[in-house]
N, C-alpha and C positions, 0 to 999 in steps of 0.2 A: 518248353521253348528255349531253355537254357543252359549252358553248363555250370553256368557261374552269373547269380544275378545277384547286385551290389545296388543299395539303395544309400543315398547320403544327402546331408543338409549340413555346410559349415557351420560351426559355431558360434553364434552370437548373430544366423542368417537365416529367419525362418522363412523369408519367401522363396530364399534358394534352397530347390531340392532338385535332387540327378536321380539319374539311373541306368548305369552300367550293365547290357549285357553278351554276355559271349554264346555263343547260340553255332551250332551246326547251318542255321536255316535263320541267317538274319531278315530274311526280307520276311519268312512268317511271322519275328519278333516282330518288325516295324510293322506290321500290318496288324498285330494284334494290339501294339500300341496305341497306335492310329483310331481304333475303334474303341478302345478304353479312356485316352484322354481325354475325348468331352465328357469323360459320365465324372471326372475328377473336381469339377468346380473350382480350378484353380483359377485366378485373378491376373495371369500369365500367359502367354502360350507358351506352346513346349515346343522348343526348338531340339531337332535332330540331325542326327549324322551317321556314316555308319564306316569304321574302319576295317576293313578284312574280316573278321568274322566277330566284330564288335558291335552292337551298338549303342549309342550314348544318346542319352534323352535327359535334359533339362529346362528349367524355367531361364533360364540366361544364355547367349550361345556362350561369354564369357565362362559361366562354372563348365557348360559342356567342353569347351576346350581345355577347365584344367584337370577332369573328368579322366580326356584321351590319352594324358600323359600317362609318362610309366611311373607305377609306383612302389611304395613297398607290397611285400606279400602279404597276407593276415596270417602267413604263419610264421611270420619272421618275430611278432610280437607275442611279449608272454603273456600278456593277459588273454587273447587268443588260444595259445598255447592250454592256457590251464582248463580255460569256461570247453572247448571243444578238442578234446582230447585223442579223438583217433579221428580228426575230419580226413586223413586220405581213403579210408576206409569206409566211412558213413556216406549213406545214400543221401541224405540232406543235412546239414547243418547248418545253425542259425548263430549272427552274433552282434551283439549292441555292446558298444562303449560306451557306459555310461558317464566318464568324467566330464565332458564337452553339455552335459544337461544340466549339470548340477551349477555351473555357472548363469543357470538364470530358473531356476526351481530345484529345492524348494524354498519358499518363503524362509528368511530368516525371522528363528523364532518359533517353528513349525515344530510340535514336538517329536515329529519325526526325523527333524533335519540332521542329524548327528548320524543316526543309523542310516537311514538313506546318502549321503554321501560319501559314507565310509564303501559305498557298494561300488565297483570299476567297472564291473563288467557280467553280462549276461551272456550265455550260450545254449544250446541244444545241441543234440546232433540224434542223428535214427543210423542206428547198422541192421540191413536188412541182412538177415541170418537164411533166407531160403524157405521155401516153402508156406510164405505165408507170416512165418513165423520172424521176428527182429527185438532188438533191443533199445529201446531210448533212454535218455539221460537230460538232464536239462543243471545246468551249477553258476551259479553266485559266485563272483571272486570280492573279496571284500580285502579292504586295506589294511 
């Protein structure tokens, strides 16, 4: 449906979640949204929009509009950079910043809290090699 789908929720904002996407075929995007948003049980509706071959779906039109803006690129940043390593090249890649979570989990006191905060950043990526055959990777950047 995509070439680029971007999922987000601000920091310290769990009822605000988006979702960014760049598609060949927006109106199949919105149309499959459309059909998935009721089975999501959100306490919001999802308001949409759809700019040139984007579109932008969230619980606020406010976060949709700061959605639309332009932003930076995810490979302009390093923790990007390290956790997905050849994303021009990989058929899908996956990435979670985890610093913006750690601000409200885990419990302090937690005997994991120390190690789990020290953690920035999660990635994957898959480079399909042909024939069936590909390579995956998945890495931890830690502080």
């Amino acid at each position: 449906l995509g070439r680029n789908i971007s999922f987000s929720s601000p920091s310290g904002a769990s009822e605000m979640i988006g979702l960014r996407i760049v598609s060949d075929d927006v109106t199949r995007a919105d149309r499959a949204l459309s059909e998935i948003a009721p089975t999501l049980a959100l306490s919001t509706p999802v308001y949409t929009r759809v700019d040139d071959d984007v579109l932008i779906a969230a619980t606020t039109s406010t976060y949709g509009d700061e959605l639309s803006l332009a932003s930076p690129r995810l490979s302009s940043l390093g923790a990007f950079k390290a956790v997905v390593s050849d994303h021009v090249a990989a058929a899908s890649a996956t990435f979670l910043n985890l610093q913006p979570i750690w601000e409200e989990w885990p419990s302090e006191g937690s005997p994991y809290e120390a190690f789990l905060r020290s953690l920035q950043a999660i990635g994957g990526q898959y480079l399909d090699k042909g024939s069936g055959n590909g390579a995956w990777s998945l890495r931890l950047l830690r502080a």
